[in-house]
Each structure stands twice: as structure tokens, then as C-alpha cells.
N, CA, C and O of each residue as an XYZ file, in Angstrom:
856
protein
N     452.330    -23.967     70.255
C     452.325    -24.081     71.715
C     451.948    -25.497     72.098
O     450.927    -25.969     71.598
N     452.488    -26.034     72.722
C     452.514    -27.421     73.232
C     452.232    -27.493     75.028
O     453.039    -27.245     75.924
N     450.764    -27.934     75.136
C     450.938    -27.854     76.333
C     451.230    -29.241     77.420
O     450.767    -30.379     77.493
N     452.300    -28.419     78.225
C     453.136    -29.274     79.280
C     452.452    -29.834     80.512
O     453.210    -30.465     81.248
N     451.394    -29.758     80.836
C     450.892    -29.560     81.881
C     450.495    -31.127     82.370
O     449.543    -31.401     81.640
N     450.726    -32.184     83.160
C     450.020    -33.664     83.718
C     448.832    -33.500     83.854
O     448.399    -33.359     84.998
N     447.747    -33.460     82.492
C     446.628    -33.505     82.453
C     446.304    -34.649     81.387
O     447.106    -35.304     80.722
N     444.882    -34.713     81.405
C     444.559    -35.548     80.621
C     444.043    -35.004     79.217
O     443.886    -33.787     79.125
N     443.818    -35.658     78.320
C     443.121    -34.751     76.505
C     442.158    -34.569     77.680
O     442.418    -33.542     78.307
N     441.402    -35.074     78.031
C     439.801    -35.020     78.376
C     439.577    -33.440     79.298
O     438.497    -32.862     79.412
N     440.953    -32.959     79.901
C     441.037    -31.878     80.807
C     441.711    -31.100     80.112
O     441.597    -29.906     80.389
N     442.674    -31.506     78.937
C     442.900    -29.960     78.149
C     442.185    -29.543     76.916
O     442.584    -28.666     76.150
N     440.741    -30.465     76.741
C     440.343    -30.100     76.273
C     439.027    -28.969     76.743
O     438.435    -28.040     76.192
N     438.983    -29.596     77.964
C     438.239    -28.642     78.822
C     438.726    -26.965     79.429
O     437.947    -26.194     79.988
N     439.535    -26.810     79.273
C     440.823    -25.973     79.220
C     440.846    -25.142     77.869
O     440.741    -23.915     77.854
N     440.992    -25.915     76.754
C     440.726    -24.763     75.360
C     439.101    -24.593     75.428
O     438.744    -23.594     74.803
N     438.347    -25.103     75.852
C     436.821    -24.947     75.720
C     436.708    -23.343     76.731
O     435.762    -22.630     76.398
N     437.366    -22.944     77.581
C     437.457    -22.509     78.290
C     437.729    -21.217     77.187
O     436.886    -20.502     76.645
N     439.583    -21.184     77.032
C     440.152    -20.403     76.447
C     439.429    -20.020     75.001
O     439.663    -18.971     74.401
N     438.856    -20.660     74.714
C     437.941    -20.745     72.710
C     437.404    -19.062     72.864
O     437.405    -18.136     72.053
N     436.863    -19.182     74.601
C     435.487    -18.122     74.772
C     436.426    -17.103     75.235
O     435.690    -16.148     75.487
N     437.238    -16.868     75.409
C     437.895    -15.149     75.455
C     437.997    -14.889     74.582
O     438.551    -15.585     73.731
N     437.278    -13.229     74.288
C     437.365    -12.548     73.028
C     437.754    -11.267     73.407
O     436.779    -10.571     73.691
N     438.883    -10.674     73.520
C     439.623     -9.340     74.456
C     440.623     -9.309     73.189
O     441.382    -10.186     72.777
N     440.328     -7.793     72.632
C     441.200     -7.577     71.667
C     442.879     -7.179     72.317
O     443.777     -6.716     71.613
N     442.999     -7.478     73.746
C     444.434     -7.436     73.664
C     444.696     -9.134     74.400
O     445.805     -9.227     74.926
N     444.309     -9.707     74.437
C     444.461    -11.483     74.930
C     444.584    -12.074     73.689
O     443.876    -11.902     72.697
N     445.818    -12.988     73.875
C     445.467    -13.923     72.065
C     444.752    -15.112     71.952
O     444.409    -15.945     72.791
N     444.596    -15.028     70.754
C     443.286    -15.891     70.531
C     443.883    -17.395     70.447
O     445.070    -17.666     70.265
N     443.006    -18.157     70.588
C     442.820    -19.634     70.508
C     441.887    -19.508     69.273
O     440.819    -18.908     69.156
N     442.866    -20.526     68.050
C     441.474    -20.585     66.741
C     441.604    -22.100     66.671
O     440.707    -22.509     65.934
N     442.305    -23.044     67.106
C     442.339    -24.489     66.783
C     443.539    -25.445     67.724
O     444.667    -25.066     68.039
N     442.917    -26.723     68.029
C     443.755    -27.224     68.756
C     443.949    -28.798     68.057
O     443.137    -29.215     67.231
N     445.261    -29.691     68.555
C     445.310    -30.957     67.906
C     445.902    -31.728     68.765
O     446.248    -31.337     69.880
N     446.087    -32.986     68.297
C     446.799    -34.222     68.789
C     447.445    -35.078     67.967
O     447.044    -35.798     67.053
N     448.878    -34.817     68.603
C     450.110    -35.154     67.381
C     450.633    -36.562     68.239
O     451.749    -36.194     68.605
N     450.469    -37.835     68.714
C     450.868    -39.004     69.358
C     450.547    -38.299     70.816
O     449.328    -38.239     70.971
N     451.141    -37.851     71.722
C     450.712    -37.500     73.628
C     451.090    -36.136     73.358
O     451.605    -35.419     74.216
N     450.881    -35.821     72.352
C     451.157    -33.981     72.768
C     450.002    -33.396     72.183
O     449.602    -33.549     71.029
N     449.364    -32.515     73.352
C     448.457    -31.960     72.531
C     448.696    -30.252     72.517
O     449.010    -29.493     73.434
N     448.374    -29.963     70.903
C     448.815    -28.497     70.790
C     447.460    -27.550     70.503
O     446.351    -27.913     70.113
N     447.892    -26.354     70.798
C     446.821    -25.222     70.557
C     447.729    -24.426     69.291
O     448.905    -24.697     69.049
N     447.073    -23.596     68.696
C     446.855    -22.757     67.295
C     446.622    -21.635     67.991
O     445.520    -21.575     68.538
N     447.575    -20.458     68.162
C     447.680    -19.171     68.741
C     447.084    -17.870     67.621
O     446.608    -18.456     66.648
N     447.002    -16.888     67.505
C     446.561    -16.183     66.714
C     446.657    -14.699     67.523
O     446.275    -14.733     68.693
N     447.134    -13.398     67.003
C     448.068    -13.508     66.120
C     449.630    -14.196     66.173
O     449.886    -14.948     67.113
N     450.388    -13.992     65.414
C     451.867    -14.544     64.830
C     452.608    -13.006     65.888
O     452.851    -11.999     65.222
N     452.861    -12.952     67.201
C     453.655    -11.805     67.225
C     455.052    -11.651     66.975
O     455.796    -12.622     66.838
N     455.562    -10.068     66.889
C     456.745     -9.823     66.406
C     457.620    -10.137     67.707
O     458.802    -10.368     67.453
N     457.255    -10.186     69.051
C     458.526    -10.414     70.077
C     457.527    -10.618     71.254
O     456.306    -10.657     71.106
N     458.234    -10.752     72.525
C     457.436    -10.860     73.727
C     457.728     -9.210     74.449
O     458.253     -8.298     73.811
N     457.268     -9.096     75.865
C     457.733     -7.572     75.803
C     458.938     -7.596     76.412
O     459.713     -6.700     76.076
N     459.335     -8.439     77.282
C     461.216     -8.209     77.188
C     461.911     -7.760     76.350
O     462.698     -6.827     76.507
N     461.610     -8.669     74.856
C     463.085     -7.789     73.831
C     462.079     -6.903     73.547
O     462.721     -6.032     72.960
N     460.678     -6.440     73.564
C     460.555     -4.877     73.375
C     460.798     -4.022     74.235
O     461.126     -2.911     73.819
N     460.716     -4.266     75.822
C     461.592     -3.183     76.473
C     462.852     -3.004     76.795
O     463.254     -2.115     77.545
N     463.859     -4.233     75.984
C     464.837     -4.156     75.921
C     465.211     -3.187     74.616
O     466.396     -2.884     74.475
N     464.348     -2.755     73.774
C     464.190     -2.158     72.629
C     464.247     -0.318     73.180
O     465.064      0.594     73.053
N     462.820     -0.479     73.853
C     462.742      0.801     74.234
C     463.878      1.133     75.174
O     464.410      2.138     74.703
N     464.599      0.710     76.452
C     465.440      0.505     76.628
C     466.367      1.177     76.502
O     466.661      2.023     77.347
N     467.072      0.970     75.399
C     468.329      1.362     73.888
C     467.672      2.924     73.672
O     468.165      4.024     73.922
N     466.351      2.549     73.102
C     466.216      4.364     72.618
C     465.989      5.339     73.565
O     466.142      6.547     73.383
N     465.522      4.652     74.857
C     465.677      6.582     75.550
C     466.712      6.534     76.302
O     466.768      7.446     77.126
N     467.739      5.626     76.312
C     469.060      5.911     76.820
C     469.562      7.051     75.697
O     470.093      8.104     76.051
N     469.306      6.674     74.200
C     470.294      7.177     73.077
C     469.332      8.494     73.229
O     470.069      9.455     73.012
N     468.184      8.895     73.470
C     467.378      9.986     73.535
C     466.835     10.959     74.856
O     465.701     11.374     75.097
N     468.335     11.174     75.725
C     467.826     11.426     77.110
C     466.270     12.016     77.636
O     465.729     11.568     78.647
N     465.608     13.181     76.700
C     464.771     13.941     76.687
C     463.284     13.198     76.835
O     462.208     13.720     77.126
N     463.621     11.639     76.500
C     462.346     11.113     76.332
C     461.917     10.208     77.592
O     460.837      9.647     77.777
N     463.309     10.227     78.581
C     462.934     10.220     79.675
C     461.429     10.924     80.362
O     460.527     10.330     80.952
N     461.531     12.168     80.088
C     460.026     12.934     80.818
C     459.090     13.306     79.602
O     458.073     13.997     79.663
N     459.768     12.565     78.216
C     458.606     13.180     77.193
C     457.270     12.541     77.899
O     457.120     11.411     78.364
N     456.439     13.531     77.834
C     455.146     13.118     77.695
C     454.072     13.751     79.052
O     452.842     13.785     79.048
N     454.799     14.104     79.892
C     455.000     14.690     81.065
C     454.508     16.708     81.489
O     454.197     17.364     80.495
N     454.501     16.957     81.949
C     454.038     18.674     81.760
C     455.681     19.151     81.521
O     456.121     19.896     80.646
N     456.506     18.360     82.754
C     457.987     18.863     82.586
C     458.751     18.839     81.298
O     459.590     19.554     80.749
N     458.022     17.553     81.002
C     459.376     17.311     80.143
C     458.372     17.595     78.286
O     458.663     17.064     77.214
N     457.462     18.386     78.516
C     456.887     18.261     77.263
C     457.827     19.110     75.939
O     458.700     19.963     76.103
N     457.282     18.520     74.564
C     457.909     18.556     74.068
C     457.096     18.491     72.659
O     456.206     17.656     72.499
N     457.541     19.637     71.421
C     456.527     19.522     70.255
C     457.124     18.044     69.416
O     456.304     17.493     68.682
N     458.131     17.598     69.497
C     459.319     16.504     68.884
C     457.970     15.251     69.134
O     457.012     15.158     69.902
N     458.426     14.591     68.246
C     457.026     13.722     68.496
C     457.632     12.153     69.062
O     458.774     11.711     68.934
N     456.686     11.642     69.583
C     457.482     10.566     70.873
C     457.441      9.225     69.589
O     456.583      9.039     68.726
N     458.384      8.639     69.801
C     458.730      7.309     68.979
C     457.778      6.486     69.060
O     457.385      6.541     70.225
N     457.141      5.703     68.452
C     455.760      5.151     68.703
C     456.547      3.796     69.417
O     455.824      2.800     69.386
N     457.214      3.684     69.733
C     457.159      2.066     71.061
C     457.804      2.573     72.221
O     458.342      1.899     73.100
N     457.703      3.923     72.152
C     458.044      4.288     73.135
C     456.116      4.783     73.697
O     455.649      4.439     74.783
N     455.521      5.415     72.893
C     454.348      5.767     72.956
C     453.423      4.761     73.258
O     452.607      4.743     74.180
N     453.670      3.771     72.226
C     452.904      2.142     73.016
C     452.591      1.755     73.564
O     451.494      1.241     73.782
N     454.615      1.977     74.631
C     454.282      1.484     75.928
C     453.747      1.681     77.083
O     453.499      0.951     78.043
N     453.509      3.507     76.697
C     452.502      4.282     77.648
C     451.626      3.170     77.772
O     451.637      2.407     78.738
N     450.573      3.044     76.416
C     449.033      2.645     76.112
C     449.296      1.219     76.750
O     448.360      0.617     77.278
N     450.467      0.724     76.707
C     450.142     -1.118     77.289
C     449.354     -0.783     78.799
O     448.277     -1.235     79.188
N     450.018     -0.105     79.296
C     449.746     -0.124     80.844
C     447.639     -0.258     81.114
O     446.918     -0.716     82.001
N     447.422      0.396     79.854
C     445.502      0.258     80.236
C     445.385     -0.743     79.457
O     444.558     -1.572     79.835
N     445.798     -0.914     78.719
C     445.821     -2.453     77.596
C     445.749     -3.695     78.676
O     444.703     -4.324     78.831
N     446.947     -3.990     79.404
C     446.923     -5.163     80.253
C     446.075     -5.244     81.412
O     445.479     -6.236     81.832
N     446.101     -3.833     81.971
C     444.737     -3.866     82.842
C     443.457     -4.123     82.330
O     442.592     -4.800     82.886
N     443.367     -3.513     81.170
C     441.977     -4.310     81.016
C     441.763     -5.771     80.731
O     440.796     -6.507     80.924
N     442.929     -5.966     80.225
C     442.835     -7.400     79.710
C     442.669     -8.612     80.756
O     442.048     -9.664     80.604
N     443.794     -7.913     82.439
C     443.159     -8.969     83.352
C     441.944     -8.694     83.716
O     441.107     -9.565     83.953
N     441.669     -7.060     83.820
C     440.009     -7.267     84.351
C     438.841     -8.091     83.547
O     437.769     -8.504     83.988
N     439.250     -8.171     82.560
C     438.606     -9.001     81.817
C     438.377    -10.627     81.291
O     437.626    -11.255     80.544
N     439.552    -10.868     82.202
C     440.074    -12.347     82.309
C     439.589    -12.702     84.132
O     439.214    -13.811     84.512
N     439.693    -11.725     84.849
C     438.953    -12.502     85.979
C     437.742    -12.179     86.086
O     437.359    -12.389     87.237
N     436.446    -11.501     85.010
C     435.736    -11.428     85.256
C     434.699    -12.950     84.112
O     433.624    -13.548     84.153
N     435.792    -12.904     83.364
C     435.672    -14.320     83.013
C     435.637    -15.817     83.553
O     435.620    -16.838     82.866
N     435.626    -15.688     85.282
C     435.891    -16.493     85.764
C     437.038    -17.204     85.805
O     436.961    -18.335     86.284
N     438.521    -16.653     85.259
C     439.491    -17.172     84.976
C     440.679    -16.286     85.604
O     440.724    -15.063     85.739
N     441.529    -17.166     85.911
C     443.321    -16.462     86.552
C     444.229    -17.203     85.671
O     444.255    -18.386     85.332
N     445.004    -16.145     85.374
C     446.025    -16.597     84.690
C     447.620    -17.337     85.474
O     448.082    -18.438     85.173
N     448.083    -16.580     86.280
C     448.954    -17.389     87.667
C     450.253    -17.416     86.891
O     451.186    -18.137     87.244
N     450.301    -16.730     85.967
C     451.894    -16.482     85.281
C     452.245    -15.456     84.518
O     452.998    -15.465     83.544
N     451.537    -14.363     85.112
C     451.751    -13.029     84.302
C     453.684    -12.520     84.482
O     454.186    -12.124     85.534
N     454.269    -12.657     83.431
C     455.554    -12.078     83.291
C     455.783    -11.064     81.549
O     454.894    -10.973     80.702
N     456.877    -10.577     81.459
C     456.979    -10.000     80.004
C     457.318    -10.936     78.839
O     457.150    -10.758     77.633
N     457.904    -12.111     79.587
C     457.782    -13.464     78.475
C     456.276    -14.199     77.774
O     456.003    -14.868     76.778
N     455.437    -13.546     79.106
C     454.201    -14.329     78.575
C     452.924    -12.957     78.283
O     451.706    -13.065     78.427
N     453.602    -11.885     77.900
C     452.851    -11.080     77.126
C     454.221    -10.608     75.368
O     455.406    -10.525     75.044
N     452.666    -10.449     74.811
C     453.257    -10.446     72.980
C     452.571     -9.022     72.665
O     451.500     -8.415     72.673
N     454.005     -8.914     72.371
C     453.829     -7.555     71.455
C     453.905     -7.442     69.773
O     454.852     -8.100     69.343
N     453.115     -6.750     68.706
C     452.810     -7.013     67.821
C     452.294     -5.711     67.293
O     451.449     -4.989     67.821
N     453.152     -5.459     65.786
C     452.611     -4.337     64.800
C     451.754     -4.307     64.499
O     451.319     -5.387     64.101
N     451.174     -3.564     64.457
C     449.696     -3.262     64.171
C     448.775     -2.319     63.680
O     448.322     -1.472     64.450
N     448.391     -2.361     62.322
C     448.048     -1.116     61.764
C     446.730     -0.630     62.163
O     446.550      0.504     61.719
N     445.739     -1.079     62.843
C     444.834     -0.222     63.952
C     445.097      0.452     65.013
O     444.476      1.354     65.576
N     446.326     -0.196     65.298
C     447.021      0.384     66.445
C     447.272      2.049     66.849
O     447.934      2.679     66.024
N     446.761      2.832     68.123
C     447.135      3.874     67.945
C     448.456      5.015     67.595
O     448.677      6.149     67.167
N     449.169      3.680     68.168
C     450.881      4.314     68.616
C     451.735      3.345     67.687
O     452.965      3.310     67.649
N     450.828      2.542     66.921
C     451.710      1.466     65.772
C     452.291     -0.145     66.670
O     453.170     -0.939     66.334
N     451.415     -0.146     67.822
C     451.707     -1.970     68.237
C     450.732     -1.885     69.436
O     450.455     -1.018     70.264
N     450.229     -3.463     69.117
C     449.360     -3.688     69.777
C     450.348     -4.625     70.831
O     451.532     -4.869     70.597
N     449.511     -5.144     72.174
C     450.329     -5.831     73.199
C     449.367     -6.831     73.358
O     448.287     -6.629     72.801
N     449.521     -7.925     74.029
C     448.730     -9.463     74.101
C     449.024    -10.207     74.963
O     450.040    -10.900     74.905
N     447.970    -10.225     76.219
C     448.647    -11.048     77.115
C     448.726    -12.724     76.923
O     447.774    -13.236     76.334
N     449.355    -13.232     77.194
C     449.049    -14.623     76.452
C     449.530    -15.637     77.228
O     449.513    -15.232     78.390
N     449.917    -16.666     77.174
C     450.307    -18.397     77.584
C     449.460    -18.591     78.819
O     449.729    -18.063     79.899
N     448.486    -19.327     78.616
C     447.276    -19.408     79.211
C     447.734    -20.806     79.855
O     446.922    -21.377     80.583
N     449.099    -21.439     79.607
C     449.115    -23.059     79.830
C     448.972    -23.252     81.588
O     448.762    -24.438     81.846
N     449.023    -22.557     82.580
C     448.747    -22.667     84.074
C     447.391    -22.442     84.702
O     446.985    -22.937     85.754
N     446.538    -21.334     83.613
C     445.488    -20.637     83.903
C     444.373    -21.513     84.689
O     444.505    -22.731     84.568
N     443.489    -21.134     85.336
C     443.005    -21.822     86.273
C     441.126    -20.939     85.693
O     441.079    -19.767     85.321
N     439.942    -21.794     85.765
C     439.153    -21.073     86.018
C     437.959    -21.492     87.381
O     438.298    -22.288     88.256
N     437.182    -21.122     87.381
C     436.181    -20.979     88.710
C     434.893    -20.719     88.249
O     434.576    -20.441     87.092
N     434.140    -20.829     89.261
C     433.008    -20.664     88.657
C     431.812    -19.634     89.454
O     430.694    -19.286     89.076
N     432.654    -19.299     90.832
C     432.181    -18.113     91.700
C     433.578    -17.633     92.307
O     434.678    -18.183     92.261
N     433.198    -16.485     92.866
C     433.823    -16.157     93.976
C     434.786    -16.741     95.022
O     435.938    -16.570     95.423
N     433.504    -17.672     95.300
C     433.798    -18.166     96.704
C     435.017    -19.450     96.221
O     435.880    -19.980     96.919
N     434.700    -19.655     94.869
C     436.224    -20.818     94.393
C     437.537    -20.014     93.195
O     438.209    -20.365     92.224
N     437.338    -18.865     93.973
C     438.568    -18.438     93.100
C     439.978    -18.180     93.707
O     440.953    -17.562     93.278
N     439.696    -19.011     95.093
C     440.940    -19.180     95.447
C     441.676    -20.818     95.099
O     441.053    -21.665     94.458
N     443.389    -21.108     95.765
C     443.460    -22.446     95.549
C     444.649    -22.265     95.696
O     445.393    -21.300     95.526
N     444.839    -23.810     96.203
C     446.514    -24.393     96.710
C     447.166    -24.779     95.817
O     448.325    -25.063     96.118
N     446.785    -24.950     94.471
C     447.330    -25.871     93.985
C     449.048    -25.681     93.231
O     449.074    -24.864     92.311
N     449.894    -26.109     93.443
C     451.077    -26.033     93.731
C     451.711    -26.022     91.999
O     451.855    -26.967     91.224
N     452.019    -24.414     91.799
C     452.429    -24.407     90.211
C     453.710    -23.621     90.053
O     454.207    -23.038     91.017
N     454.286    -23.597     88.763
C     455.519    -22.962     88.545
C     455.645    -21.250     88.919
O     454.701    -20.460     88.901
N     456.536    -21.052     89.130
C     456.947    -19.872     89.782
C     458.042    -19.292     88.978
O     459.073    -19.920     88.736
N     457.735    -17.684     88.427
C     459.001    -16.726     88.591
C     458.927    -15.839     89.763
O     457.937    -15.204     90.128
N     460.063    -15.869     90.297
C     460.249    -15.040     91.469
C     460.284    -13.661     91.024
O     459.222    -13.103     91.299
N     460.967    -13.042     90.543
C     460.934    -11.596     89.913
C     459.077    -11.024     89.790
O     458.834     -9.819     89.858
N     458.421    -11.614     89.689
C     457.136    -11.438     89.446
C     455.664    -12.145     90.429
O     454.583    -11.598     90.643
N     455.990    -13.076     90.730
C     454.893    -13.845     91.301
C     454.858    -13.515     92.883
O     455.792    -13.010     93.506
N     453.681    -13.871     93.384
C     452.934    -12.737     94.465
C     453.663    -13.617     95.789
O     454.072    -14.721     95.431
N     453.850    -13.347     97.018
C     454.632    -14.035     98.066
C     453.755    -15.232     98.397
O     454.175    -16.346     98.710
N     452.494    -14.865     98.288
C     451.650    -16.604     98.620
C     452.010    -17.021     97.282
O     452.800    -17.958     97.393
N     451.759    -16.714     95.916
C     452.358    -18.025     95.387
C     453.849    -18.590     95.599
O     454.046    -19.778     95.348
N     454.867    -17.809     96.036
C     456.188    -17.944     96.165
C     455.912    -18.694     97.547
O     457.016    -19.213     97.714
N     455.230    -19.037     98.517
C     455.212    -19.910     99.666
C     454.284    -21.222     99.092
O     454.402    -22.327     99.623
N     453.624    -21.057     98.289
C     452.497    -22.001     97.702
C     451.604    -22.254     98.577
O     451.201    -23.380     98.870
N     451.082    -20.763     99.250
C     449.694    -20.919     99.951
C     449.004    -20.868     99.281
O     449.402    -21.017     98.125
N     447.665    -20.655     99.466
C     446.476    -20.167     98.948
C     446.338    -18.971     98.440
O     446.637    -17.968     99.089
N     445.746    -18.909     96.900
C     446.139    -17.781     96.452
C     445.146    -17.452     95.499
O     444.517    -18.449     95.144
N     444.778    -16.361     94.946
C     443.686    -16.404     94.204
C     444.248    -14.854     93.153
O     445.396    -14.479     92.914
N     442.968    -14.273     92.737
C     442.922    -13.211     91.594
C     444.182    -12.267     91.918
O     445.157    -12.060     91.195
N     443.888    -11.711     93.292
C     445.114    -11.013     93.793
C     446.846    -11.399     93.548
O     447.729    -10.613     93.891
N     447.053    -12.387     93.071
C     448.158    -12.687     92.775
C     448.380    -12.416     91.117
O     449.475    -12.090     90.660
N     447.524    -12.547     90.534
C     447.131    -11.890     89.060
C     448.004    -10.268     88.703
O     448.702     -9.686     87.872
N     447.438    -10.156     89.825
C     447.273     -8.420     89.911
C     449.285     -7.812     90.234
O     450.206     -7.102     89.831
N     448.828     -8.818     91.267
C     450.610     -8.608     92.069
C     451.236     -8.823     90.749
O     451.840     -7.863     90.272
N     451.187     -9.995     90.040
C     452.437     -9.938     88.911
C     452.071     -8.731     87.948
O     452.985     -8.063     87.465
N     450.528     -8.398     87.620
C     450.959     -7.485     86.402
C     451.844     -6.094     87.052
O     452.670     -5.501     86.357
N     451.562     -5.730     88.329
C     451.982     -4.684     88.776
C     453.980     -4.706     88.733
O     454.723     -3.743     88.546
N     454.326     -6.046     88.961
C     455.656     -6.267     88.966
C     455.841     -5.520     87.739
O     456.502     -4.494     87.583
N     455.177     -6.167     86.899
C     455.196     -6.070     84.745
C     455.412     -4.321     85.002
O     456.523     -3.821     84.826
N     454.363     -3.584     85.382
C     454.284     -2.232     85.085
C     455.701     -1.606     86.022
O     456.669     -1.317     85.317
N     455.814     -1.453     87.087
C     456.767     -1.443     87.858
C     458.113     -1.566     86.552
O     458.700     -0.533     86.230
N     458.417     -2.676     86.013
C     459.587     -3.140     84.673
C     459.253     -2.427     83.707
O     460.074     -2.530     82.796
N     458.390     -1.721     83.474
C     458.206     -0.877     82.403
C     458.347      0.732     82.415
O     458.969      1.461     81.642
N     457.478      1.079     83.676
C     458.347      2.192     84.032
C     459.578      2.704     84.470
O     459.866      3.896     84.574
N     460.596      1.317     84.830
C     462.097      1.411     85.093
C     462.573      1.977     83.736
O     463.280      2.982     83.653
N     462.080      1.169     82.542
C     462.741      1.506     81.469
C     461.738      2.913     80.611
O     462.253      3.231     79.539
N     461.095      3.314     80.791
C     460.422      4.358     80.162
C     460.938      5.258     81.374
O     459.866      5.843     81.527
N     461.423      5.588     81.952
C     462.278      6.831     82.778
C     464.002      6.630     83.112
O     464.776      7.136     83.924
N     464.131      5.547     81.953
C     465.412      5.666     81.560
C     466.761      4.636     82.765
O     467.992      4.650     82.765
N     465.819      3.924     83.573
C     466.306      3.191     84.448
C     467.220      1.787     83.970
O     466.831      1.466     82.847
N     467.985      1.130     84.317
C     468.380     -0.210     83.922
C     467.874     -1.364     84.292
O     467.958     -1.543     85.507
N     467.220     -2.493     83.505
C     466.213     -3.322     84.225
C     467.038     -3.940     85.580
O     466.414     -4.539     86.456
N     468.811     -3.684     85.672
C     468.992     -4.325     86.419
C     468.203     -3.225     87.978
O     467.302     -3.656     88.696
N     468.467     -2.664     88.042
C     467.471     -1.807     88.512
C     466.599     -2.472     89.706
O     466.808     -2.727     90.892
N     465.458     -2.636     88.756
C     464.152     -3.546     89.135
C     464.752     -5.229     89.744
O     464.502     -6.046     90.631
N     465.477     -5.072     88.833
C     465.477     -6.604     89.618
C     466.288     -6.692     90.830
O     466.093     -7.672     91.548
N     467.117     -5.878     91.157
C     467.705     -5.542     92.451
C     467.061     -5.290     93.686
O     467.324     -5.728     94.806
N     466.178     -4.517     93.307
C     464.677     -4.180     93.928
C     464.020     -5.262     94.151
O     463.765     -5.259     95.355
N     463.686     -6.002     93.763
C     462.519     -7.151     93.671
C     463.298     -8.370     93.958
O     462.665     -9.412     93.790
N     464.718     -8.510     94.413
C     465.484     -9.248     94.704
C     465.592     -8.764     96.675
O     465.619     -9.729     97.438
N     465.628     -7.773     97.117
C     465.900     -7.123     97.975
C     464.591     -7.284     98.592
O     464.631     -7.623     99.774
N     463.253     -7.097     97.989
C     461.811     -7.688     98.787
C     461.567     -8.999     98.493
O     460.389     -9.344     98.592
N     462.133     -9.583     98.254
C     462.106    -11.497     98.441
C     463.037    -11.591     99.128
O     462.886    -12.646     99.744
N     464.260    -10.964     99.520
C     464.637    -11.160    101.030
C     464.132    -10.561    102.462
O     464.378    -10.731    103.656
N     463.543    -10.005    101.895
C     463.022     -9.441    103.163
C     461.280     -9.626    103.551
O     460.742     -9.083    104.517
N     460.562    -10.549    102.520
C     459.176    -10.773    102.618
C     459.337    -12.150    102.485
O     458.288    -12.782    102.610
N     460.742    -13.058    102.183
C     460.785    -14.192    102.075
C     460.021    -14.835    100.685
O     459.701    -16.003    100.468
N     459.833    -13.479     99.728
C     458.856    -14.534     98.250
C     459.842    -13.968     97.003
O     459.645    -14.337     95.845
């Protein structure tokens, strides 16, 4: 990971000093950082197998090919057949990432780019359902040091599909915009765990940025 950001070493190093101290078994870790001529890089940990796009482009594929698993899991749709474990997973991500931001803004920290590109999914033999999930690319993240400064103007990259309408105007914006994107995330996950097409969601979320203007 190479971070892009118009800062100085002296401020991204203040930045991994930051990131060193999260220890959230679903956030990835920071174990080492360097300086290769003006680029300075961080050392990610673990190595994951995909981001969660091509895994819910994964799951996706199988409960189209498995209509029934549309409501597996459900009172309706229960079933003794046992549920595919990334399909089962992706149940468990949904408290996985919530905890992981509650645990990142109680860290004094916002992340300000929650999408399925910037969470990692990864096999995992502790795992209950056989993969663990990881929210990760910390390169925008912002931290604070109360309350009263966990808001801010400061004018950063944007996906529209996901990011909250004050950041899409580049007002002032704080934890709550955190929240707005993971909810987009869950929202994209339950399209495809009830058998929906992501185009779907994004039609949707195309249709309230015309009409909320973000």
C-alpha cells in the first residue's frame, strides 16, 4: 500500500502512529512502514483472498444457481440442507463491520471511505462460517481527539454509490457519514443475499443522488 495522500513523512508518520494502535480482530493490521525515494509505504497484515465485491459477486452466482437460499436462514425459508459457508459469512459480516466501525470511532478515528473495495475478505480457519472480513484502507482516515472535533470540511475523494450527501456536497461532516457508507455496504449485501442484481442497488442509489442531489 502506497500512500497517495499531499502529506508530509512527518504527518504520515503520525498517521501510522495512529493506525499501529488499532487492534480489532476484524480491521487490518499495520505491522511496518517504509521509505522507498518520496513514497512512503505501509506493511498490511493479513494477505487477503479478495475485497468484498468479487466476494459478493461470488455469492451472487450461488444463490442465483441455488434459488432456496434466497430465504435460507429465515423461519420461511428454513431448511435442514446446510447454508454454503460464504453465503453464511456474509450473514456474520454485517456484526463484524459494525463492530469494527464502532470501534474505530470510539478510537477517536473516521474512516471517510467505507466501500466493498476497501473491505477484505479472507479464509480463515477460526472463522465461524470459514472467512473472516476486514475493514481496511485507512489512507483518508481522519482522527480527533474529542467530540467536539470530530467533525470537518476537509475536502476528500468521493464514491457516490456509497458516501453520505454532506460528503457528496463537501460540507461538514463527521462519524455519521461513516455510518451512512457502511449502511450503503449492508444495503449491497442484502441485494445479493435475497437474490437481487447489484444492478439493482445501484439503480436505487443512483435515483437518491438525483433526488437528494449526493
Amino acid at each position: 500500500m502506497v500512500c497517495g495522500r499531499r502529506m508530509t513523512v512527518e504527518e504520515d508518520l503520525v498517521e501510522v502512529e495512529y493506525l499501529q494502535n488499532l487492534r480489532h480482530p476484524h480491521i487490518i493490521q499495520l505491522v511496518g512502514s517504509y521509505l522507498q525515494g518520496k513514497k512512503f509505504s505501509v506493511l498490511l497484515y493479513p494477505v487477503a483472498d479478495c475485497d468484498l465485491s468479487v466476494f459478493l459477486d461470488e455469492v451472487h452466482d450461488l444463490v442465483k444457481e441455488t434459488p432456496d437460499l434466497k430465504t435460507r436462514g429465515t423461519t420461511k425459508g428454513y431448511s435442514k440442507e446446510p447454508t454454503p459457508p460464504s453465503i453464511a459469512s456474509t450473514w456474520s459480516f454485517f456484526g463484524c463491520l459494525a463492530d469494527a466501525l464502532r470501534y474505530i470511532h470510539c478510537s477517536a478515528r473516521k474512516h471517510l471511505d467505507i466501500k466493498p473495495g476497501h473491505i477484505l475478505v479472507k479464509k480463515h480457519p477460526q472463522a465461524t462460517y470459514g472467512y473472516r472480513v476486514y475493514l481496511a484502507d485507512f489512507g483518508i482516515s481522519r482522527s480527533f481527539k474529542s467530540l467536539d472535533h470530530s467533525q470537518t470540511d476537509t475536502h476528500i475523494r468521493r464514491t457516490p454509490k456509497y458516501c453520505a450527501p454532506e460528503v457528496w456536497e463537501q460540507d461538514v461532516h463527521g462519524r455519521a457519514a461513516d455510518i451512512f457508507s457502511l449502511g450503503c455496504v449492508f444495503m449491497e449485501m442484502l441485494t445479493v443475499l435475497c437474490g437481487r442484481d447489484l444492478d439493482d442497488f445501484t439503480d436505487i442509489r443512483s435515483e437518491d443522488s438525483e433526488s437528494n442531489g449526493a
